[in-house]
PABA-415837 format. One record per atom (N, C-alpha, C, CB): residue in three letters; z, y, x. Coordinates in steps of 0.1 Angstrom, whole numbers, plus 5000, padded with zeros to 4 digits. Atoms other than C-alpha are relative to their C-alpha. Glycine has a CB too. Layout:
// PABA-415837
ALAZYX...
// end
This chain:
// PABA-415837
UNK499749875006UNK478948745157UNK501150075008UNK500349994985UNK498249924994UNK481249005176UNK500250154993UNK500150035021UNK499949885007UNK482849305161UNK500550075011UNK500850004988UNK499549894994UNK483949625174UNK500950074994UNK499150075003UNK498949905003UNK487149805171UNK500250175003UNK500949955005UNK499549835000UNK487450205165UNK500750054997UNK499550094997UNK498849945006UNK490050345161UNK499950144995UNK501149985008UNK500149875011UNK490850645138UNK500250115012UNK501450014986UNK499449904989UNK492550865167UNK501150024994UNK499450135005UNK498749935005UNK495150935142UNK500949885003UNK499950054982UNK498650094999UNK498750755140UNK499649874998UNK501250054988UNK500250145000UNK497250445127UNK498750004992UNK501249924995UNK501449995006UNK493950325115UNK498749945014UNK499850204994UNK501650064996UNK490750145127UNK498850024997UNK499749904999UNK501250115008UNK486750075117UNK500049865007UNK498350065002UNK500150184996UNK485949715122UNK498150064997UNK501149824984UNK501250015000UNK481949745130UNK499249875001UNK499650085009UNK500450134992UNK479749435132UNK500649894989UNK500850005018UNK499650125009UNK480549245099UNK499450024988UNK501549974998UNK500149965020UNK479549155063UNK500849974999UNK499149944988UNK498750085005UNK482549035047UNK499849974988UNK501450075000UNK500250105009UNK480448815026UNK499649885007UNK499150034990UNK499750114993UNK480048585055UNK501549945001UNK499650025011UNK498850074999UNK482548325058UNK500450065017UNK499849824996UNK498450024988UNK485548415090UNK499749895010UNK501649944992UNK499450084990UNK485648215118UNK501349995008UNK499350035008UNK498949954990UNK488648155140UNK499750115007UNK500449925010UNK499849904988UNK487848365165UNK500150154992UNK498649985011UNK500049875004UNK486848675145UNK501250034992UNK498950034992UNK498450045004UNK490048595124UNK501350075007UNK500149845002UNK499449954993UNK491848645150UNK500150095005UNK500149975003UNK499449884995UNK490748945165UNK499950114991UNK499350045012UNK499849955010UNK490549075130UNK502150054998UNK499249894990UNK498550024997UNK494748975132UNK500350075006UNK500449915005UNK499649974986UNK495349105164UNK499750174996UNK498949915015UNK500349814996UNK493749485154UNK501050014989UNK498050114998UNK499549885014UNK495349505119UNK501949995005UNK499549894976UNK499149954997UNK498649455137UNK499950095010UNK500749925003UNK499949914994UNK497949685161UNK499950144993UNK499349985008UNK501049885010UNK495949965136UNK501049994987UNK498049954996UNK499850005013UNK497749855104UNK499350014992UNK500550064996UNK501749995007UNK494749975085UNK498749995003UNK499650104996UNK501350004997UNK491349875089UNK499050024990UNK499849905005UNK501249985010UNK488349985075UNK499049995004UNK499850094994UNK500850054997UNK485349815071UNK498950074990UNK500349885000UNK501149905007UNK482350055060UNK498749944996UNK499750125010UNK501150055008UNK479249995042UNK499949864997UNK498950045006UNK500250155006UNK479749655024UNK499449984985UNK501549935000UNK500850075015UNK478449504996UNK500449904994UNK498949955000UNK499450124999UNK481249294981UNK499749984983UNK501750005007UNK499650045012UNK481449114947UNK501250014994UNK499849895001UNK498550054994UNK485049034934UNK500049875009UNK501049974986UNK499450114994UNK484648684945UNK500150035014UNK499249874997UNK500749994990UNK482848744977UNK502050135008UNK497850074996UNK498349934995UNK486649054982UNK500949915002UNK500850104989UNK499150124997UNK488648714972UNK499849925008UNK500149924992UNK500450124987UNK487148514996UNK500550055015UNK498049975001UNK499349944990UNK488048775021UNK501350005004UNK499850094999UNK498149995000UNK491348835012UNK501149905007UNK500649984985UNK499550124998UNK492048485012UNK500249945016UNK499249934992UNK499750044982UNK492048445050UNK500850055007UNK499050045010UNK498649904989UNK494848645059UNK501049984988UNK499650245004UNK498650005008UNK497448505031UNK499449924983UNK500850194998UNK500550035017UNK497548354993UNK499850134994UNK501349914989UNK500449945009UNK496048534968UNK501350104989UNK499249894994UNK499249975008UNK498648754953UNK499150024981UNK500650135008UNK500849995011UNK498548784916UNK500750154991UNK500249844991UNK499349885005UNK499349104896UNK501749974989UNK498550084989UNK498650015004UNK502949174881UNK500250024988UNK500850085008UNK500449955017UNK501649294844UNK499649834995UNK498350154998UNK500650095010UNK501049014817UNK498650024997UNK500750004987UNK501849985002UNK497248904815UNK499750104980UNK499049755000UNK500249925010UNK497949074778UNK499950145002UNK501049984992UNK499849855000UNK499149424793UNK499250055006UNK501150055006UNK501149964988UNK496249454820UNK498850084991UNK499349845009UNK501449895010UNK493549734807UNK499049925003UNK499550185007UNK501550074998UNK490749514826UNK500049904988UNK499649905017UNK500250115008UNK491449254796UNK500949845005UNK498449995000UNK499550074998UNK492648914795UNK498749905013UNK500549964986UNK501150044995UNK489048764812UNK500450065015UNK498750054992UNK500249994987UNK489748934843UNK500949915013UNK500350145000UNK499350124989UNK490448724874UNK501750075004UNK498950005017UNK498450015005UNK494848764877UNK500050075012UNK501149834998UNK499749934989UNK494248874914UNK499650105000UNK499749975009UNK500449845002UNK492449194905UNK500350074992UNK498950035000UNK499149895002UNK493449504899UNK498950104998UNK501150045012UNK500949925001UNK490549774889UNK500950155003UNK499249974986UNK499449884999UNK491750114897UNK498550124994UNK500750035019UNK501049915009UNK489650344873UNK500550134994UNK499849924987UNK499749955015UNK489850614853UNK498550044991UNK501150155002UNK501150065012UNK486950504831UNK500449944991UNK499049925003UNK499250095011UNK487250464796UNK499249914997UNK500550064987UNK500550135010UNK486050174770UNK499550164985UNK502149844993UNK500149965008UNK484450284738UNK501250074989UNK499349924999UNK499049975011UNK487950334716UNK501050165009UNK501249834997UNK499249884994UNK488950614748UNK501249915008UNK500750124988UNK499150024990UNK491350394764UNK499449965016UNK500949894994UNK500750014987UNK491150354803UNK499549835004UNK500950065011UNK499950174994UNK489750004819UNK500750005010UNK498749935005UNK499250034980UNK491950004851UNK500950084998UNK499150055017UNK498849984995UNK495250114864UNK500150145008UNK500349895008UNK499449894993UNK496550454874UNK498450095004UNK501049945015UNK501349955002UNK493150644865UNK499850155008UNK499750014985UNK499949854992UNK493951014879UNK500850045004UNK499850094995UNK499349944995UNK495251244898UNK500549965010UNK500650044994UNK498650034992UNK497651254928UNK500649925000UNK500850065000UNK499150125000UNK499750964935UNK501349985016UNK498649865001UNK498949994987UNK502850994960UNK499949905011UNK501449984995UNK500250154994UNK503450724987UNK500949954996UNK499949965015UNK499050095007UNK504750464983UNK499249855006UNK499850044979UNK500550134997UNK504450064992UNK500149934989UNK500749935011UNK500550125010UNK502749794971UNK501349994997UNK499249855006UNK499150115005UNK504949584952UNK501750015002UNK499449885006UNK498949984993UNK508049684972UNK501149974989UNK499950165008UNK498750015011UNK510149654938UNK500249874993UNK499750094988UNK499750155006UNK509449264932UNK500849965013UNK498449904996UNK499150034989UNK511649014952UNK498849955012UNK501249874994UNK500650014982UNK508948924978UNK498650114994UNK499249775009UNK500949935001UNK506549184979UNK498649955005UNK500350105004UNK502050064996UNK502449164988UNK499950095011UNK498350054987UNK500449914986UNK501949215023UNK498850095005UNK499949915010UNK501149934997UNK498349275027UNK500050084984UNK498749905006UNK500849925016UNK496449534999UNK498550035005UNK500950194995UNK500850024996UNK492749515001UNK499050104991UNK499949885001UNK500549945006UNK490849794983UNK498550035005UNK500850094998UNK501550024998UNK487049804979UNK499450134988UNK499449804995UNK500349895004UNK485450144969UNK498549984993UNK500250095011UNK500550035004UNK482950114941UNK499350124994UNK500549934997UNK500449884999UNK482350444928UNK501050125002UNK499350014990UNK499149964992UNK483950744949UNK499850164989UNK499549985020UNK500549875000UNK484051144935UNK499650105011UNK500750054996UNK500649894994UNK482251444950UNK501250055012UNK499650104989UNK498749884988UNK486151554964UNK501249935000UNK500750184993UNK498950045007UNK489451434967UNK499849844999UNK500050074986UNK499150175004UNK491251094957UNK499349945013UNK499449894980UNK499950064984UNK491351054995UNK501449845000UNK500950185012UNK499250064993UNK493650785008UNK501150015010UNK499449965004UNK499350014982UNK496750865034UNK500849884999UNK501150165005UNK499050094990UNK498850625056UNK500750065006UNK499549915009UNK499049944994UNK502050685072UNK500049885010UNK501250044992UNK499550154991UNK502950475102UNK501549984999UNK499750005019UNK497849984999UNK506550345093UNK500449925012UNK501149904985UNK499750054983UNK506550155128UNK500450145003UNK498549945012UNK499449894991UNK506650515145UNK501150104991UNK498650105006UNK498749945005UNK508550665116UNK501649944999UNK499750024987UNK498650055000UNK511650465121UNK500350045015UNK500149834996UNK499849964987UNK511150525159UNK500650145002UNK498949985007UNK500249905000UNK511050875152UNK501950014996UNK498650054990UNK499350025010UNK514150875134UNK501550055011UNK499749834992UNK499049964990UNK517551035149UNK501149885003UNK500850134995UNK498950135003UNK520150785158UNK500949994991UNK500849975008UNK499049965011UNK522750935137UNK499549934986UNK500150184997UNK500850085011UNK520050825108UNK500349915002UNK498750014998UNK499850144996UNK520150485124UNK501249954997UNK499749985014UNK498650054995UNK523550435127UNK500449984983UNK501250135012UNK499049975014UNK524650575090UNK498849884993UNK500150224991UNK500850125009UNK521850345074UNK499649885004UNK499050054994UNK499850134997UNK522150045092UNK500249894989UNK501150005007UNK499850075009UNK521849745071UNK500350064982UNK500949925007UNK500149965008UNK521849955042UNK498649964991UNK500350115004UNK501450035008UNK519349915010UNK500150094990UNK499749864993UNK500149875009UNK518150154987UNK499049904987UNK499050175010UNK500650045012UNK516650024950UNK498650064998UNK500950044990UNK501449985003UNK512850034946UNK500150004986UNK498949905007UNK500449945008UNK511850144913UNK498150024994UNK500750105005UNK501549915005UNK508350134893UNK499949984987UNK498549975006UNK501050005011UNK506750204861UNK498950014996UNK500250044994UNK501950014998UNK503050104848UNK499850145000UNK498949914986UNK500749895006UNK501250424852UNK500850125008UNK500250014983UNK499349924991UNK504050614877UNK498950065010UNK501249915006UNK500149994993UNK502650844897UNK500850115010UNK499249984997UNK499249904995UNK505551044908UNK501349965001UNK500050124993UNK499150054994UNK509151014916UNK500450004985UNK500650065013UNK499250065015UNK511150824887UNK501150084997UNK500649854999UNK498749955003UNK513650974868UNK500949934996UNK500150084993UNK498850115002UNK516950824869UNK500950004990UNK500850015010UNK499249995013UNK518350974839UNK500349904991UNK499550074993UNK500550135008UNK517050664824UNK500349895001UNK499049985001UNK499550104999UNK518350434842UNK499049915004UNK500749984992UNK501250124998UNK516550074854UNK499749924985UNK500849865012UNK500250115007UNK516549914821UNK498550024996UNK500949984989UNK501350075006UNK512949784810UNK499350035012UNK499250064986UNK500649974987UNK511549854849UNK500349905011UNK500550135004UNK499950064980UNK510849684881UNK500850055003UNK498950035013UNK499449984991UNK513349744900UNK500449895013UNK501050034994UNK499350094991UNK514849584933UNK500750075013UNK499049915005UNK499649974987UNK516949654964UNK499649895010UNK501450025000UNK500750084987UNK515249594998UNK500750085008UNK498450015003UNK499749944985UNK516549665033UNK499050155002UNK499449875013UNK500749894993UNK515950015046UNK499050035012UNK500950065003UNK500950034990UNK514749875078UNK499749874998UNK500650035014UNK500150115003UNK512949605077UNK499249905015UNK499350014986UNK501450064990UNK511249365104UNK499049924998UNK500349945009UNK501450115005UNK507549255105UNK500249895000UNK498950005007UNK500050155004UNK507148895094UNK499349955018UNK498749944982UNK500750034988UNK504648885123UNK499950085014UNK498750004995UNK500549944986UNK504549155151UNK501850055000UNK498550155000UNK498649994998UNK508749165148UNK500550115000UNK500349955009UNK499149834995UNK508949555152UNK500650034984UNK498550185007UNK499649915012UNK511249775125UNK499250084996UNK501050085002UNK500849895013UNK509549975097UNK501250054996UNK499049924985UNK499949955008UNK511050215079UNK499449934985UNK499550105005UNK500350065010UNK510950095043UNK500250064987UNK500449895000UNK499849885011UNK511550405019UNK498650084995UNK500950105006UNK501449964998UNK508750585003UNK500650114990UNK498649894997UNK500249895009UNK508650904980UNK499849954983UNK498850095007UNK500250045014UNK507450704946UNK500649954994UNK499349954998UNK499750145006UNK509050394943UNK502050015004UNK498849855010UNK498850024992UNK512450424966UNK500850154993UNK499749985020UNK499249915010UNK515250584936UNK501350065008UNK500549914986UNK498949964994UNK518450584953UNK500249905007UNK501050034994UNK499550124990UNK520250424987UNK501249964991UNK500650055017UNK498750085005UNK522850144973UNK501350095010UNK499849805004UNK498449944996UNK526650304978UNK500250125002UNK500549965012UNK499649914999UNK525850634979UNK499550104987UNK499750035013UNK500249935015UNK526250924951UNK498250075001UNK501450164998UNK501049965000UNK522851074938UNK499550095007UNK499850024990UNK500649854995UNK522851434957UNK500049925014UNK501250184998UNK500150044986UNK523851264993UNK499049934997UNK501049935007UNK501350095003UNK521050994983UNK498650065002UNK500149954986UNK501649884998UNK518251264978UNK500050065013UNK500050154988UNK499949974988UNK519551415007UNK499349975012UNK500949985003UNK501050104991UNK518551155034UNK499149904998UNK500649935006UNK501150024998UNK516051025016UNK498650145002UNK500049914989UNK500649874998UNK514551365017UNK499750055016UNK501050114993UNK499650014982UNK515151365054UNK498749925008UNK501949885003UNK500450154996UNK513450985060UNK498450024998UNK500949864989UNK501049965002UNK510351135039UNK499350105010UNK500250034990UNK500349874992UNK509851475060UNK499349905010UNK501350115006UNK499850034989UNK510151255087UNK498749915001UNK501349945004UNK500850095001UNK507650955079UNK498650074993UNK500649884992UNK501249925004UNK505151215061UNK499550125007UNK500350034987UNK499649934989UNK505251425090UNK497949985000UNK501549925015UNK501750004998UNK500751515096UNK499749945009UNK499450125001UNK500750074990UNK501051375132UNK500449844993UNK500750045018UNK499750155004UNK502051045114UNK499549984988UNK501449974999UNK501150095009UNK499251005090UNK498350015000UNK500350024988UNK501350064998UNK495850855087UNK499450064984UNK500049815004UNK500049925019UNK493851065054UNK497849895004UNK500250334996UNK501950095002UNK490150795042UNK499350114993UNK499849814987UNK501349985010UNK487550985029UNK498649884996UNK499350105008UNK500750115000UNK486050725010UNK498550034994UNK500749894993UNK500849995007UNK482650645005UNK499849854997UNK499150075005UNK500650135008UNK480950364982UNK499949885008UNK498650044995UNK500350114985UNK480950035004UNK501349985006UNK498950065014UNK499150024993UNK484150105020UNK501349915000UNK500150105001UNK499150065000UNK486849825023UNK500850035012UNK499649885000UNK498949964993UNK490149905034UNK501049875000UNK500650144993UNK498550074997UNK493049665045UNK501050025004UNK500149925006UNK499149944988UNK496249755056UNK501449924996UNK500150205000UNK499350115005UNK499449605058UNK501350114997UNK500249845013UNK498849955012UNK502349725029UNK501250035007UNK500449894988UNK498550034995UNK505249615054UNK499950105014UNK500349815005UNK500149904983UNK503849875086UNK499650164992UNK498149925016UNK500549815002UNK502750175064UNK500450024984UNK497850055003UNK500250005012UNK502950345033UNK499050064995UNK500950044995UNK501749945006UNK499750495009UNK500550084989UNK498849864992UNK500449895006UNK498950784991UNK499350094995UNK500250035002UNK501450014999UNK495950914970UNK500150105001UNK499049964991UNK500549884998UNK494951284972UNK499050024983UNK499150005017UNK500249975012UNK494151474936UNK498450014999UNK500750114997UNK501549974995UNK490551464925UNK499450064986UNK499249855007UNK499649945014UNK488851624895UNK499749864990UNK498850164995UNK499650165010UNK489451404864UNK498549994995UNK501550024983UNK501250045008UNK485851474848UNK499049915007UNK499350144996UNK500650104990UNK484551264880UNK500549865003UNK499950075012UNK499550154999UNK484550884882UNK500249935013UNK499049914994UNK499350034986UNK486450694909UNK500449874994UNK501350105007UNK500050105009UNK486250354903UNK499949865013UNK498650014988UNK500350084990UNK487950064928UNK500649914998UNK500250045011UNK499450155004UNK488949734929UNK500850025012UNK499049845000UNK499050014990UNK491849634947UNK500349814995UNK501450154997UNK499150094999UNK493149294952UNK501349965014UNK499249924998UNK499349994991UNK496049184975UNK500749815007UNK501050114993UNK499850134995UNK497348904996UNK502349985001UNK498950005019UNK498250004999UNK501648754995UNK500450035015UNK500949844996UNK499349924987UNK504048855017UNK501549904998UNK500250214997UNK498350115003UNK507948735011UNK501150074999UNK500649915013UNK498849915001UNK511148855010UNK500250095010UNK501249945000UNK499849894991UNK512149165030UNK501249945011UNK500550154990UNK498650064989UNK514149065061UNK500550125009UNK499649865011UNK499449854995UNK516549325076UNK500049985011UNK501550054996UNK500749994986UNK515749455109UNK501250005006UNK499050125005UNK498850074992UNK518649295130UNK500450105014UNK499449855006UNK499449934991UNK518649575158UNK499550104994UNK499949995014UNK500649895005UNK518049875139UNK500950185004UNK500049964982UNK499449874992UNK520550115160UNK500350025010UNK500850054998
// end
């Protein structure tokens, strides 16, 4: 079996042609599967036909199995549903409540998990049913957005960390009025370096990332307001139009994600599971 790599043309992004990904992986394909998604960050693998197991089985070749961060009690799919998946719905149940996670609308960027102490590197989303418009996909490359980035930026937020921030059901920037109590929170490095391809990321995002540690709230908004422009910048993102079939991979620690609004009376209905990652490690030459 050999596959073929296409790339998006945009900032980052691939197809992968030339697979089912209900065959089992080989080394070799493995590897040049490896080799694109550090290069691309996102890959997408079009017209599939996955199961959940047959998505787990995938997943599983590029890392453990992450498991979701909600109690199998709090999860809308129920207690029955497998711990690694994540349904993204907004379909209800007979009583009106939704089955799945973060059902409509617009959704800022933002990186996976970024608010637990080791976050989920990979995120593996499998498109089940798509709407007519809308509830697109973008990527940012935070490889080139840190590059991008003035030195002055570099210099003043050096080894600096800013507090990630989420709540179930968030899809906009948190208010701090409130404070962290009963919330994810965590501080991670601003810059961070890949586990595997060693380059600095950018590691701030618009959803999740509240305030930099040591500095007052207005300067804080300030340059993270700055860091955003900069990383959400159009030549620096990749936008999916998805259709039904489509599996996406991309890795949490090189980009951040963002859905695009879609109308609510239309169903959009995707699984997602994800693979670990680890603690954030601070990018050692970052000025």
């Amino acid at each position: 079996m050999d596959i073929s790599i296409e790339p998006t043309g945009a900032a980052l992004g691939a197809y992968v042609h030339g697979i089912d990904l209900n065959d089992p992986i080989d080394p070799k394909i493995k590897n040049q599967i490896l080799d694109a998604w550090h290069e691309h960050i996102v890959l997408i693998y079009p017209d599939q036909n996955l199961t959940q197991k047959a998505q787990l089985s995938f997943a599983s070749n590029f890392g453990r199995l992450g498991t979701r961060s909600r109690t199998a009690k709090a999860r809308p799919e129920g207690v029955e549903f497998n711990p690694s998946i994540m349904m993204v719905s907004n379909l209800k149940n007979e009583k009106g409540e939704y089955i799945g996670s973060l059902p409509d609308g617009e959704m800022y960027f933002h990186h996976d998990m970024c608010y637990m102490p080791e976050p989920h590197k990979g995120t593996y989303l499998y498109a089940i049913e798509v709407p007519s418009i809308g509830g697109n996909t973008q990527f940012t490359n935070m490889y080139q957005a840190f590059d991008r980035l003035p030195d002055s930026l570099k210099l003043l937020l050096k080894e600096k960390t800013a507090v990630q921030v989420y709540d179930y059901g968030l899809t906009s920037t948190p208010d701090l009025k409130k404070g962290f109590e009963g919330i994810h929170h965590r501080s991670q490095p601003i810059f961070i370096e890949h586990p595997d391809t060693k380059r600095t990321a950018l590691y701030v995002n618009r959803l999740m990332t509240a305030i930099i540690d040591g500095f007052d709230r207005e300067e804080s908004d300030e340059i993270l307001n700055k860091l955003h422009q900069i990383s959400e910048a159009p030549d620096n993102i990749f936008e999916h139009t998805w259709s039904v079939g489509d599996l996406i991979m991309w890795d949490n620690f090189a980009s951040c994600h963002a859905r695009t609004d879609f109308p609510s009376e239309e169903r959009r209905v995707m699984r997602r599971c994800t693979t670990a990652g680890g603690k954030m490690i601070a990018a050692k030459n970052s000025a």
